[in-house]
LOSEMAR-727874 format. One record per residue (C-alpha): residue number from 1; x, y, z. Coordinates in steps of 0.02 Angstrom, whole numbers, padded with zeros to 5 digits. Layout:
<sites>
@i: NUM, c1: X, c2: Y, c3: Z
...
</sites>
This chain:
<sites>
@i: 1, c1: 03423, c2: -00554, c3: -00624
@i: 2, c1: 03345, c2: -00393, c3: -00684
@i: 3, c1: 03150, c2: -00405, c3: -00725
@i: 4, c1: 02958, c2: -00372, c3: -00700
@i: 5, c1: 02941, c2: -00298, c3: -00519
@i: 6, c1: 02764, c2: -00254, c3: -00555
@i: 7, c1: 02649, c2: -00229, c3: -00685
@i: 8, c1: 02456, c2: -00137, c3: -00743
@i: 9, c1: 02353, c2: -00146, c3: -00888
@i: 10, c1: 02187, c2: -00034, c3: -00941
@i: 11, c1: 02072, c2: -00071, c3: -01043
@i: 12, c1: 01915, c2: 00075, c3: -01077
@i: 13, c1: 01765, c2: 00023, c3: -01034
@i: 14, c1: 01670, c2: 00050, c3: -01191
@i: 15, c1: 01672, c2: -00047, c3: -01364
@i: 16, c1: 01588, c2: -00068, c3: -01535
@i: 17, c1: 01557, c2: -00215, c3: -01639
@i: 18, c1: 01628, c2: -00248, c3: -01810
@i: 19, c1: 01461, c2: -00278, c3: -01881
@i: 20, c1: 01406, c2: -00097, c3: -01807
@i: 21, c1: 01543, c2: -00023, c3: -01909
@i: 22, c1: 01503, c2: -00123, c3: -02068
@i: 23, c1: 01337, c2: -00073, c3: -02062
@i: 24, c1: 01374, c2: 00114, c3: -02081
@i: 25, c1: 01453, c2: 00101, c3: -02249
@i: 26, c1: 01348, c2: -00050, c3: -02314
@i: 27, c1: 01486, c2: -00184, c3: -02299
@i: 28, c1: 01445, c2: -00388, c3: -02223
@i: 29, c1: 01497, c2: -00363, c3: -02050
@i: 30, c1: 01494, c2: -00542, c3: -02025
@i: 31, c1: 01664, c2: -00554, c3: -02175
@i: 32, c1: 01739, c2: -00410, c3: -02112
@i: 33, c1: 01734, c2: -00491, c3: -01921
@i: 34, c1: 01796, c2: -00664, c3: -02001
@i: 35, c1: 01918, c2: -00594, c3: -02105
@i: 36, c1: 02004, c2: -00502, c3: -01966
@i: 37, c1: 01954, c2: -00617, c3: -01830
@i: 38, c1: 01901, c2: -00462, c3: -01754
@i: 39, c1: 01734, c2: -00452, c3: -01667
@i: 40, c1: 01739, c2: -00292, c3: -01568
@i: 41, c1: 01874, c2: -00152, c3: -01510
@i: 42, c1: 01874, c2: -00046, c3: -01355
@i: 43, c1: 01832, c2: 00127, c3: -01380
@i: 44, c1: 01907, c2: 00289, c3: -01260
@i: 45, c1: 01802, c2: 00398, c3: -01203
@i: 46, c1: 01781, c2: 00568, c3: -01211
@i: 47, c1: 01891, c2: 00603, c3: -01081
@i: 48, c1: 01989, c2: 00468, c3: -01111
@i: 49, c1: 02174, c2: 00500, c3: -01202
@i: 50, c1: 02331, c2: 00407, c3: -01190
@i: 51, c1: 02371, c2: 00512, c3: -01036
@i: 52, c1: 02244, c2: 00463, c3: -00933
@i: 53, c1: 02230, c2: 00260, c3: -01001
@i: 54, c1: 02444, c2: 00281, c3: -00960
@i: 55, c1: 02419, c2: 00330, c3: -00787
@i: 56, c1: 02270, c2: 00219, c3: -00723
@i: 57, c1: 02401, c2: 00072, c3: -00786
@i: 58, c1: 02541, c2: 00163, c3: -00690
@i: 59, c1: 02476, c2: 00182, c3: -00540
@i: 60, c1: 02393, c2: 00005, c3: -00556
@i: 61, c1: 02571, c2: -00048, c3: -00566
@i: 62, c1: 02626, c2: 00051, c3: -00434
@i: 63, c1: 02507, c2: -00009, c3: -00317
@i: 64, c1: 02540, c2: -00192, c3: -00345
@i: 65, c1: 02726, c2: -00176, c3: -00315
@i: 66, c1: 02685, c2: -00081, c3: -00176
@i: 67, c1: 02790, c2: 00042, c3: -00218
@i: 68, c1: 02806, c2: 00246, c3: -00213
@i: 69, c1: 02874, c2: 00390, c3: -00315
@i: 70, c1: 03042, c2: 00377, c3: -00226
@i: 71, c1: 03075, c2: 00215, c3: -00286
@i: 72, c1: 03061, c2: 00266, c3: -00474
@i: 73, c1: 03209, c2: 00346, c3: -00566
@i: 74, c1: 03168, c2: 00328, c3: -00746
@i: 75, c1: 02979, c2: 00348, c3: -00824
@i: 76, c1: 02962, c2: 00308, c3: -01047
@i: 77, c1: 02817, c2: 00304, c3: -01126
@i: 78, c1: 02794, c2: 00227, c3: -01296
@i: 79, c1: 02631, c2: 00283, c3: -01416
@i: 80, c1: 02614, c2: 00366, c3: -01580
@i: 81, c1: 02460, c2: 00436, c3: -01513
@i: 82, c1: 02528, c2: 00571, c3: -01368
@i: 83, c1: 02416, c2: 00702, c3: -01358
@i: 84, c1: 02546, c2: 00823, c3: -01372
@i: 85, c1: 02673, c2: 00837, c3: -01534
@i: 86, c1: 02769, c2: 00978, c3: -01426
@i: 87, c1: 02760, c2: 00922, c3: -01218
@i: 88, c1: 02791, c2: 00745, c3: -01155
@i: 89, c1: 02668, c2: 00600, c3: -01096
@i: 90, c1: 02797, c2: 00528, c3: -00975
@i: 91, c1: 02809, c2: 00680, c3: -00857
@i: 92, c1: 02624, c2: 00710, c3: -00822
@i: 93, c1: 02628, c2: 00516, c3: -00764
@i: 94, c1: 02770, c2: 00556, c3: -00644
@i: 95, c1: 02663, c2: 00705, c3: -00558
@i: 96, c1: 02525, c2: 00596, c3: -00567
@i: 97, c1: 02610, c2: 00445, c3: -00455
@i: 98, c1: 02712, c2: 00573, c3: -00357
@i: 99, c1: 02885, c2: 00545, c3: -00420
@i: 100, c1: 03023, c2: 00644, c3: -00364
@i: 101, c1: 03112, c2: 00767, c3: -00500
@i: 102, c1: 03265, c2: 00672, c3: -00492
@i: 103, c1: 03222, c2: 00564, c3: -00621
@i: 104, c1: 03245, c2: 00543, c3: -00815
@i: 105, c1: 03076, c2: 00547, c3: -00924
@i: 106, c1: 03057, c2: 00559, c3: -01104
@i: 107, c1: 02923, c2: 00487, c3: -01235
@i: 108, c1: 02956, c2: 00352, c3: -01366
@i: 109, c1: 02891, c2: 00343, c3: -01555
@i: 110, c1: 02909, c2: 00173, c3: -01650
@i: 111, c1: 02749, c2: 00143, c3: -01700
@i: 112, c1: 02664, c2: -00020, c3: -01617
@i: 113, c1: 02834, c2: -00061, c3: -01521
@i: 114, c1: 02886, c2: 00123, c3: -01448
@i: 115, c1: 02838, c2: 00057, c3: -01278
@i: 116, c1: 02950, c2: -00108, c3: -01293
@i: 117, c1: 03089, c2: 00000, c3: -01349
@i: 118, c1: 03073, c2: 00080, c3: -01182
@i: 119, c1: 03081, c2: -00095, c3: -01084
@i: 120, c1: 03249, c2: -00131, c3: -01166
@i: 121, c1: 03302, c2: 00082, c3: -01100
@i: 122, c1: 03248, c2: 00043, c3: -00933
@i: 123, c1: 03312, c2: -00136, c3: -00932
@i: 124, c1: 03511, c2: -00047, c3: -00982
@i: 125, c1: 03502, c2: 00082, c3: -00842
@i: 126, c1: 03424, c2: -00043, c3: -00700
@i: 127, c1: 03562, c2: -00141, c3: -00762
@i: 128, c1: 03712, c2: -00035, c3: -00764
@i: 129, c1: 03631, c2: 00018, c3: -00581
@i: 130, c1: 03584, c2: 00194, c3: -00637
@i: 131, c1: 03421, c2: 00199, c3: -00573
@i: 132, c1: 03333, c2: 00059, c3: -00441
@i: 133, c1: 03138, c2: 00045, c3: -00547
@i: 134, c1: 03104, c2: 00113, c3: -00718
@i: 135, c1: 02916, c2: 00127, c3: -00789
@i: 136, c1: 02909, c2: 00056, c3: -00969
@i: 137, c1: 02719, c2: 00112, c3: -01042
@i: 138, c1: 02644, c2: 00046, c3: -01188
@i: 139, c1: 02477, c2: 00137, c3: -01236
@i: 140, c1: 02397, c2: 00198, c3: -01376
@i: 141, c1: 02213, c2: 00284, c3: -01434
@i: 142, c1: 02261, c2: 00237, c3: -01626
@i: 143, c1: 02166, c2: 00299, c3: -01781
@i: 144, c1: 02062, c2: 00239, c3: -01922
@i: 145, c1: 02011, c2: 00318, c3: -02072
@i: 146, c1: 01825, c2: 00331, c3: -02066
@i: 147, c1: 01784, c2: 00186, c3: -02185
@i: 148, c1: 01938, c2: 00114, c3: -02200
@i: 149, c1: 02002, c2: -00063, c3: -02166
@i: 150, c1: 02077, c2: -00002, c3: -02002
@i: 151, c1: 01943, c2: 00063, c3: -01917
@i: 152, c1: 01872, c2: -00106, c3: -01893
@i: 153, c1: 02020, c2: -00135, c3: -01777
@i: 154, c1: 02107, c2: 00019, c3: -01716
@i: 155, c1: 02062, c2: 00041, c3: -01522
@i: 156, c1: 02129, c2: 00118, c3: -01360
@i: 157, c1: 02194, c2: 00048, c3: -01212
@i: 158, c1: 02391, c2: 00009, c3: -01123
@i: 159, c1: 02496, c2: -00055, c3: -00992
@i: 160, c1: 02636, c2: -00027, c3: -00896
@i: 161, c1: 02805, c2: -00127, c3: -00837
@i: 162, c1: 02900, c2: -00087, c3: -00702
@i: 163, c1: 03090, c2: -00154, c3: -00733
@i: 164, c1: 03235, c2: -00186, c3: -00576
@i: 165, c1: 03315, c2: -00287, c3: -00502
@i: 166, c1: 03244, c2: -00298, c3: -00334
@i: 167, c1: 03068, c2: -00427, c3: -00286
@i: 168, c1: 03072, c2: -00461, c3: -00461
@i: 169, c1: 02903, c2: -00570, c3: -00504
@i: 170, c1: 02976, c2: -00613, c3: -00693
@i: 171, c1: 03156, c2: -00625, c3: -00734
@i: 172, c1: 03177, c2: -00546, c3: -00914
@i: 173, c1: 03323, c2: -00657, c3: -00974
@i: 174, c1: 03376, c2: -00589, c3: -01125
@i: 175, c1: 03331, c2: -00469, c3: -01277
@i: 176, c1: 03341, c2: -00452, c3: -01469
@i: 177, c1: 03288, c2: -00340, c3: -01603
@i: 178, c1: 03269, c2: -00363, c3: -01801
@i: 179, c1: 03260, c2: -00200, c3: -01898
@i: 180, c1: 03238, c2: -00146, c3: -02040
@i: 181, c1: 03179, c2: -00005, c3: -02164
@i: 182, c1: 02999, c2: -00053, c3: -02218
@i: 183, c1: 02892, c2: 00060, c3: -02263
@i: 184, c1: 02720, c2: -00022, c3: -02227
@i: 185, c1: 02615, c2: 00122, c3: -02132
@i: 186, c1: 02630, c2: 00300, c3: -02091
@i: 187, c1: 02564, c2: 00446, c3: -02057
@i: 188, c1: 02651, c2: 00620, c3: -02075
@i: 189, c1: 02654, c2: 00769, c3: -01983
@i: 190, c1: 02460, c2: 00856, c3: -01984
@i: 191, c1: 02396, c2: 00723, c3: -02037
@i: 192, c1: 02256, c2: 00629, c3: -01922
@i: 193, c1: 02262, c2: 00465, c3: -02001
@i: 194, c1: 02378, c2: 00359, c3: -02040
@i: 195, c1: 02390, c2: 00256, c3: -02204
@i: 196, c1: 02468, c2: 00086, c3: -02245
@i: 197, c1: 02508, c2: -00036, c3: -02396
@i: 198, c1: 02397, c2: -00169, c3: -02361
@i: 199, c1: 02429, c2: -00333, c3: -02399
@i: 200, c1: 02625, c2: -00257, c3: -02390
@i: 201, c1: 02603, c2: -00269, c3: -02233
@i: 202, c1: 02592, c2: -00438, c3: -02191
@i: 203, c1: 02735, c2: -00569, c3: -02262
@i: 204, c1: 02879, c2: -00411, c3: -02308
@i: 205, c1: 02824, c2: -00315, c3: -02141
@i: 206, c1: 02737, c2: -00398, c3: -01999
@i: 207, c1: 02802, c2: -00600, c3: -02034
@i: 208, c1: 02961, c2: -00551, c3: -02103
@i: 209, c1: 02996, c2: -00478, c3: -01931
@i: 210, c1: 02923, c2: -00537, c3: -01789
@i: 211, c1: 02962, c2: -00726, c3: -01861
@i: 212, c1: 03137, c2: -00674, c3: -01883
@i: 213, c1: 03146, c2: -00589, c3: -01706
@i: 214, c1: 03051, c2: -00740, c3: -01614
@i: 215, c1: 03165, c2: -00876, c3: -01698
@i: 216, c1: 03340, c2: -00739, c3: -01650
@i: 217, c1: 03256, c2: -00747, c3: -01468
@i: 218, c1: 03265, c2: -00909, c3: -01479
@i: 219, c1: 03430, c2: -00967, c3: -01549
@i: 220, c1: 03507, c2: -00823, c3: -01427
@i: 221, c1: 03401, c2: -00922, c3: -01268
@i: 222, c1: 03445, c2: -01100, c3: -01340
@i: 223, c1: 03248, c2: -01131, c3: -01328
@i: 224, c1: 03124, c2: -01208, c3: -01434
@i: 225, c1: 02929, c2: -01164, c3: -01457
@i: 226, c1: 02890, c2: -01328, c3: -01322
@i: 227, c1: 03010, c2: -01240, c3: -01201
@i: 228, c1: 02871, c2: -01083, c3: -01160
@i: 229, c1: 02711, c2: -01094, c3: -01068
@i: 230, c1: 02662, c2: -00944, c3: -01189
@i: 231, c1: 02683, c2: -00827, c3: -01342
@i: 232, c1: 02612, c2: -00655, c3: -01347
@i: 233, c1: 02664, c2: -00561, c3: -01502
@i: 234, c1: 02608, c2: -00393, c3: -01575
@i: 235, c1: 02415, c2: -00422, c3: -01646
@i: 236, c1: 02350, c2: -00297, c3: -01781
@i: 237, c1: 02212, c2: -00409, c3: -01807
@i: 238, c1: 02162, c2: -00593, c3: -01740
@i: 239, c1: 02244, c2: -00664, c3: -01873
@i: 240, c1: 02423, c2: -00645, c3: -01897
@i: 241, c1: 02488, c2: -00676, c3: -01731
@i: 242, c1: 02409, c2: -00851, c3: -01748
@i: 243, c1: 02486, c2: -00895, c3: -01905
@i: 244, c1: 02653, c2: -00818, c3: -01839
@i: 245, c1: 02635, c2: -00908, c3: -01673
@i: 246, c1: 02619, c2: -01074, c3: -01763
@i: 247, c1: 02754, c2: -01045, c3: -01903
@i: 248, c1: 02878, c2: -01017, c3: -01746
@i: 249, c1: 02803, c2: -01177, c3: -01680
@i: 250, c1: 02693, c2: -01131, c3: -01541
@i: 251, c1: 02516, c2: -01206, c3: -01514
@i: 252, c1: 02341, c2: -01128, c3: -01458
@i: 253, c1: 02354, c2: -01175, c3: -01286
@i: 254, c1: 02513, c2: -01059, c3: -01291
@i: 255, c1: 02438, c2: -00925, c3: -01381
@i: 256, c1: 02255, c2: -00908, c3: -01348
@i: 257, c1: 02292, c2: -00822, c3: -01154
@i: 258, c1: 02385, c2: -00677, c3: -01220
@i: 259, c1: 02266, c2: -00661, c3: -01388
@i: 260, c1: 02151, c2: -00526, c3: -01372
@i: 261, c1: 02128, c2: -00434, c3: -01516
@i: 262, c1: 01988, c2: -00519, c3: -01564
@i: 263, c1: 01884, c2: -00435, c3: -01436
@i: 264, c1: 01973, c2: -00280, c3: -01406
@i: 265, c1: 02063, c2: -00247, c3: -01562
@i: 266, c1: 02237, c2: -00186, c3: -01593
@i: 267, c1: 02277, c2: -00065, c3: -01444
@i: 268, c1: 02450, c2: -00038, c3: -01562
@i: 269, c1: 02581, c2: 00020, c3: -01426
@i: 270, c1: 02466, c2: -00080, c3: -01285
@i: 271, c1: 02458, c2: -00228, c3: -01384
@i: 272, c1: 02594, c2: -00323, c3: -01319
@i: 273, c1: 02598, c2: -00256, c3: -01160
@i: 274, c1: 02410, c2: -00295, c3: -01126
@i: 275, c1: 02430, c2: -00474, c3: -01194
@i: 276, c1: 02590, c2: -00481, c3: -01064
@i: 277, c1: 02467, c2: -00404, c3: -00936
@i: 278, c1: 02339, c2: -00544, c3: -00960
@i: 279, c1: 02470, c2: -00689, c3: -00935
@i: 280, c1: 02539, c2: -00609, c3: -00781
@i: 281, c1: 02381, c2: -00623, c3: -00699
@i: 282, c1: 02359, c2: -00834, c3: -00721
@i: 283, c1: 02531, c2: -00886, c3: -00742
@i: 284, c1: 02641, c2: -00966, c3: -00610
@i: 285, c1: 02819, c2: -00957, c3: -00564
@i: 286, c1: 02938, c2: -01068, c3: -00663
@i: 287, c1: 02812, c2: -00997, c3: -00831
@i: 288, c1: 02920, c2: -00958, c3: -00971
@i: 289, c1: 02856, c2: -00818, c3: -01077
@i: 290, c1: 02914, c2: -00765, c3: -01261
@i: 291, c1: 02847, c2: -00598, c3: -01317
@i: 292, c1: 02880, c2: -00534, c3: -01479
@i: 293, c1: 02825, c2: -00333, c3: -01518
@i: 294, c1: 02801, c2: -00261, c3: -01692
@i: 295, c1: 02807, c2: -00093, c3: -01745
@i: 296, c1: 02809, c2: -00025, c3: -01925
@i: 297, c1: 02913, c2: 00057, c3: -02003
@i: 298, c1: 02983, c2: -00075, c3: -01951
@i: 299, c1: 03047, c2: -00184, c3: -01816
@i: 300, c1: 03023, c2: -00333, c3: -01687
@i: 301, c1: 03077, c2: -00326, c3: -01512
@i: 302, c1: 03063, c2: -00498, c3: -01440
@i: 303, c1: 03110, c2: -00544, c3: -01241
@i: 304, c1: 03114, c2: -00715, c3: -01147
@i: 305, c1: 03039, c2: -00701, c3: -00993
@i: 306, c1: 03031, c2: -00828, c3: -00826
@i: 307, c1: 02895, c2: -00821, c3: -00689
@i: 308, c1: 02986, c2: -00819, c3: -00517
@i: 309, c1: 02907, c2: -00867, c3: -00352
@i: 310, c1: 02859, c2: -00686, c3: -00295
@i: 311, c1: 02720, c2: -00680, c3: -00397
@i: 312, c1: 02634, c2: -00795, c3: -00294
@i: 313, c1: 02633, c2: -00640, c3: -00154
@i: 314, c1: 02578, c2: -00516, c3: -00280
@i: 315, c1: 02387, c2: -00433, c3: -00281
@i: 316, c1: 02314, c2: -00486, c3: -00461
@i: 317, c1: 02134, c2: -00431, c3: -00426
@i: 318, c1: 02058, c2: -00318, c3: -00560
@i: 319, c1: 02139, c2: -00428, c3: -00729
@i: 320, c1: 02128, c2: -00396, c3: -00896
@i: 321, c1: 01973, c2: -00522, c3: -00912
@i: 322, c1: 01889, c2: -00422, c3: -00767
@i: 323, c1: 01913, c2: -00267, c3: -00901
@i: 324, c1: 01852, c2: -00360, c3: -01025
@i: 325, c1: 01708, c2: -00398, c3: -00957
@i: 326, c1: 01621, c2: -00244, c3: -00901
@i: 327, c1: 01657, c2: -00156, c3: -01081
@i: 328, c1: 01472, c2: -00082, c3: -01140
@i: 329, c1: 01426, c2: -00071, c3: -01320
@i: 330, c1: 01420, c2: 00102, c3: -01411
@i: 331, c1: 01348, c2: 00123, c3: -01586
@i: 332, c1: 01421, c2: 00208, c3: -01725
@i: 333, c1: 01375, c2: 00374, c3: -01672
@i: 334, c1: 01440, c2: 00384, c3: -01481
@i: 335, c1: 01602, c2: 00303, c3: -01544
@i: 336, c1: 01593, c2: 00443, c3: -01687
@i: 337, c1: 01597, c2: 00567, c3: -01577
@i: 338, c1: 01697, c2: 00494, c3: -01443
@i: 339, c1: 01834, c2: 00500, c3: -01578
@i: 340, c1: 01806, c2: 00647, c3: -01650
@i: 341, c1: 01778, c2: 00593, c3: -01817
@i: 342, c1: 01639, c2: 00714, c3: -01849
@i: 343, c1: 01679, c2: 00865, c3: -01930
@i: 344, c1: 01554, c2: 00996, c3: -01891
@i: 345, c1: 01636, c2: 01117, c3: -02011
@i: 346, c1: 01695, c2: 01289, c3: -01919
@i: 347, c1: 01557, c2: 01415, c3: -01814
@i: 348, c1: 01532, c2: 01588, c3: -01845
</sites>
């Protein structure tokens, strides 16, 4: 079976708290946090992009599979945060973990689930024995509005996925999508931040698809919610992937492991791949996984996964709680200008 070979995560190791933010345009920090079930959100720093957050989880990744350049034939990354409009993420990560030019490499835009879009890519041309490894990414330094509701939880971090075929430490068993045409955020060309329909985009955009994905995954698997040791689903906040998690069935024990918005916010593209990331490093083979991704715009991506016995073997030092944990607070103003959200109007 075609899967997980190997797998890395990053997480900056700065954040602010949700009261901090509240506090700068005189709103209760302590409603905002409650209402969002966010309490604080990793922050990149200043020399900190998608780039760099997509190649310390590469080569992360790399390193636990115990793998090398030569052994990779297909590199996607997935943000809608690249540094670059014109000149691709994905092939300054293959210099970066020496890959050899003959390989395919191209960057993918859906929103929160461009980098589970390139899991399924990579998962159709291990499996039609194209290529022996591809790197799936999933990263993102997403933007707020100053003052807006999404700058409580907009934050910056990734992982990556390695898919074959060969010492595969999590058989991916099978795949579904559920798309649709929902316009529930955006943000155009020149513009620096996006904007979104609010409370649109929770039952037509968010529940409407990743419940309908998670239940197709499902049906398609012959599985029920009692079936998985965990659910990890996209998390734009610390809310809705509860309630979606329990409408599908699921209970906290299943969720809470893969939940971390609450304390890092939503790392959009990185979302489900960190929350993946963080459940690789406790679970145990013979785990069975359901992940369900969300991007706007909009669609679900969902994938049943099974823990095999080579995980056992694998290094899982340096976890996504260990990342976690060392994250310093900023106030307002380092995380202002660590996001360049101050304008200082042009010099003469």
């Amino acid at each position: 079976m075609n899967g997980i070979v190997s797998y890395g995560a990053y997480v900056p190791c700065h954040k602010i708290e949700t009261g901090e933010i509240a506090s700068v345009w005189g709103a209760d920090g302590s409603a905002w946090a409650k209402n969002l079930n966010v309490y604080s959100k990793s922050v990149s720093g200043p020399d900190e992009d998608v780039i760099t957050i997509a190649v310390e989880a590469t080569r992360q990744a790399m390193k636990r599979g115990n793998l090398n350049g030569d052994h990779i034939g297909a590199i996607y990354s997935g943000s809608e945060s690249h540094p670059y409009a014109v000149k691709p993420t994905s092939t300054i990560v293959a210099e970066a973990i020496s890959a050899t030019p003959n390989l395919t490499a191209a960057d993918f835009e859906f929103a929160c689930k461009a980098g589970t879009a390139a899991i399924q890519t990579c998962l159709g041309m291990v499996g039609d024995k194209q290529i022996e490894n591809g790197i799936a990414i999933g990263v993102d330094t997403s933007q707020g509005a100053p003052g807006d509701a999404l700058e409580y939880s907009a934050s910056a971090g990734g992982g990556t996925l390695i898919i074959g075929s060969k010492n595969v430490i999590a058989t991916i068993n099978d795949t579904t999508s559920y798309t649709t045409d929902t316009p529930d955020f955006w943000r155009r060309e020149g513009q620096k931040y996006p904007r979104h329909g609010g409370r649109f985009t929770g039952k037509p955009a968010f529940f409407k698809h990743v419940i309908s994905c998670g239940m197709m995954m499902m049906e398609r698997a012959g599985t029920e919610a009692k079936d998985y040791d965990y659910i990890v689903t996209h998390q734009p906040n610390g809310k809705f992937p509860i309630r979606a998690a329990k409408t599908l069935g699921f209970t906290n024990e299943q969720f809470e492991t893969g939940l971390l918005t609450p304390r890092i916010g939503n790392t959009y593209s990185g979302a489900i791949f960190l929350g993946l990331a963080a459940i690789l490093d406790i679970a145990k083979p013979g785990d069975r996984i359901l992940a369900v991704a969300y991007g706007s715009g909009a669609g679900s991506d969902g994938f049943d996964i099974t823990i095999t016995d080579k995980i056992s073997k694998m290094d899982r030092s340096e976890t996504v709680e260990d990342m976690i944990s060392r994250m310093k607070i900023v106030n307002y103003a380092t995380y202002a200008k660590y996001r360049g959200k101050l304008n200082m109007g042009a010099t003469k």
